[in-house]
N, C-alpha and C positions, 0 to 999 in steps of 0.2 A: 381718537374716535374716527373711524374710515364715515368717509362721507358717503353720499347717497353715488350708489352706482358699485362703488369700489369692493362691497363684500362679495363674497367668494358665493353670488347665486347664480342662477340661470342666464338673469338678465348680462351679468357681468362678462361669464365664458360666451356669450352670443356675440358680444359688445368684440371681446377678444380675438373671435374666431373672424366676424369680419374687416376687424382691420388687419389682422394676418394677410387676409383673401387680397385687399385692398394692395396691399405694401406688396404683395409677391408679383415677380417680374417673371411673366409666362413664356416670351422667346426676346431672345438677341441675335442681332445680325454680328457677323463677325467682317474682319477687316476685307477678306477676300468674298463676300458678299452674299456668304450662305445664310440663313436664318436658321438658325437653332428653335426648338420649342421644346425639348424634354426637357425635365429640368436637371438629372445629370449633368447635359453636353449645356445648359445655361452655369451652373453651377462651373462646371471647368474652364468658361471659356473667361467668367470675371475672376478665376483663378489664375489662369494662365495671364492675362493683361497685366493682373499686379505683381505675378512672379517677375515679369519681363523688367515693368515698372519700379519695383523697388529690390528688385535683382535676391540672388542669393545669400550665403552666409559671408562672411565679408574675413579679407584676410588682414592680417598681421603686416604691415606695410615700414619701413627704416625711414625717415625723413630726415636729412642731410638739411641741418641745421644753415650752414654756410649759404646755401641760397635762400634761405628765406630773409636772415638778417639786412642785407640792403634794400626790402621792402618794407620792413616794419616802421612803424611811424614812432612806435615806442617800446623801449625793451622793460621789461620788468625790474623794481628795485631788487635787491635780497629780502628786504623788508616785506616789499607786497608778495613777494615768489612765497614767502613764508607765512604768510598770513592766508595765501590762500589753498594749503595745507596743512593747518591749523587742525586736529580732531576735532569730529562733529559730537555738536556738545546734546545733548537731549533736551535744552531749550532750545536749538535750531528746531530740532526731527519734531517737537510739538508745533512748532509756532509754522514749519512749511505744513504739517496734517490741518493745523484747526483755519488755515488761508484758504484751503480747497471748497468752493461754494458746495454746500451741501444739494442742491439742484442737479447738480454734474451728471450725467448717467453712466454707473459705476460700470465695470471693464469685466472682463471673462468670470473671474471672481465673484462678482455678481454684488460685494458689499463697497457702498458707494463713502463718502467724507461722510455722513450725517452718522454711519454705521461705528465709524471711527471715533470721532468725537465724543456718541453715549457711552461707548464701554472703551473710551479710555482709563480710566482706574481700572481695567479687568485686564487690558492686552496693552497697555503703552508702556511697560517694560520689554515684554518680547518686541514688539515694533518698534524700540529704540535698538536694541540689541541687534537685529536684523541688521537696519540700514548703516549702524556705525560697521559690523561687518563687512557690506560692502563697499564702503571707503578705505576698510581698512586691508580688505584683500584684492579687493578685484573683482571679486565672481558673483552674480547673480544669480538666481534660484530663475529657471527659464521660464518657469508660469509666470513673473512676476514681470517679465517683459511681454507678456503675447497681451496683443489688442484686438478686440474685436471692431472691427470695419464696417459700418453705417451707411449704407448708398442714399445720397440725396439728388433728386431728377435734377439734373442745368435746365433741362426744358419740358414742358406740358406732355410730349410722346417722347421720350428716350427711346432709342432702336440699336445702340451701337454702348458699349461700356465707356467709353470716353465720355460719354456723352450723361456720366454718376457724378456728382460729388463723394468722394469718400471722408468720412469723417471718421478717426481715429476716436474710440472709446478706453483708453488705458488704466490700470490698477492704479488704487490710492498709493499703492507702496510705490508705484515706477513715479507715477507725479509730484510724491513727493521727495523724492532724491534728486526728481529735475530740479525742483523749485530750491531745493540747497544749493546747487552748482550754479545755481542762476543768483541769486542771493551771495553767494561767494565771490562772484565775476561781475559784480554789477559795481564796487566802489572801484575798479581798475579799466571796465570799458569805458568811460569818458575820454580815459589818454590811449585806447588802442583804435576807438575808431575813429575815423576821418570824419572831422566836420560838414565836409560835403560829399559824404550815406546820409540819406536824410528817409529811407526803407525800414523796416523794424528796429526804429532807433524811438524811443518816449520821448515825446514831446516834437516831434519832427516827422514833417508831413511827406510821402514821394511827389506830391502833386508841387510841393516847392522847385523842386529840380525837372520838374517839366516847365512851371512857368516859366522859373529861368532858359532853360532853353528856346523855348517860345521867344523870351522877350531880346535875348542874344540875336537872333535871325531875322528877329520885327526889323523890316527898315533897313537891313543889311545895303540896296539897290540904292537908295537916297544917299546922296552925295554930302548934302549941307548937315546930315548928323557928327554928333563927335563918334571917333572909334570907341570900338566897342571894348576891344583889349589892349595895353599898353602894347 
């Protein structure tokens, strides 16, 4: 049942058109200190920032094994290498779709997890089909990567595009093939990362590795401390 506000009346496209009005960003200054107001030359210029920023098509690159190995902290078994290139099984591809909060706001595609979940007995055959395909070749269908970009103000008058949060809105299908690789790679990250990453690591805080540092330096000038490092 749509609740009060949400049917498709007068009151609702009013409701719509001024928070459109609201959210549209009317001029941006750019680096060299022009101010833009059309919204073409606004549109190109947060175009251009994130071309710059997250650069172009990305190339085919050789990595020379040999220098990586006297970094690594741990090499992989045969066991684990093959475990995690195991086929993806269609109780993975349900169990990463039905994890994605139905809340999420859905990606170019425009159909979000809660869209996925009802008419799974209608489409969760072709969307298992799909994703084992791209494990199993390589290639990806390119709508299925594009995101739609969200600007959120860092502050009260934004004037400059640095100064967006961008928030990446991506397809159920792209989220959920992350959440397989991540899922895959999660019972072998414990031995590849360093105990002391304590940054995007669960259950480990970055502020631990700044106390530490803090508390390394506390007192360094005081003589009657013990050392700090063997």
């Amino acid at each position: 049942m749509a609740e009060d506000g949400d049917q498709c009346s007068r009151i609702f496209f009013r409701k719509v058109a001024m928070r459109r009005a609201s959210k549209r960003v009317f001029q941006i200054n750019t680096t060299d200190g022009r101010t833009l107001t059309s919204q073409p030359e606004v549109t190109d210029e947060f175009i251009r920032y994130y071309q710059e920023l997250l650069g172009g098509n990305t190339r085919d690159r050789v990595i020379d094994l040999r220098y990586l190995r006297p970094w690594a902290r741990h090499i992989l078994t045969t066991e684990e290498a093959e475990a995690l290139i195991l086929p993806i099984t269609p109780a993975e591809i349900k169990q990463a779709i039905f994890d994605i909060d139905e809340t999420k706001a859905p990606g170019p595609d425009g159909y979000s997890a809660g869209f996925y979940k009802a008419a799974w007995p209608v489409i969760g055959l072709e969307v298992t089909q799909a994703i084992q395909e791209f494990f199993r070749t390589g290639r990806l269908l390119k709508q299925v990567n594009a995101t739609l970009i969200s600007l959120i103000p860092k502050v009260s008058n934004p004037s400059v595009v640095a100064e967006f949060r961008p928030i990446s809105c991506c397809n159920v299908l792209y989220k959920a093939i992350t959440k397989i690789l991540v899922q895959r790679m999660r019972s072998t990250l414990d031995t590849l990362i360093s105990p002391s990453q304590n940054a995007f690591v669960p259950g480990r805080s970055i502020g631990d590795n700044i106390l530490l540092a803090q508390e390394l330096f506390s007192g360094y000038n005081q003589r009657h401390l013990p050392p700090r490092c063997p």
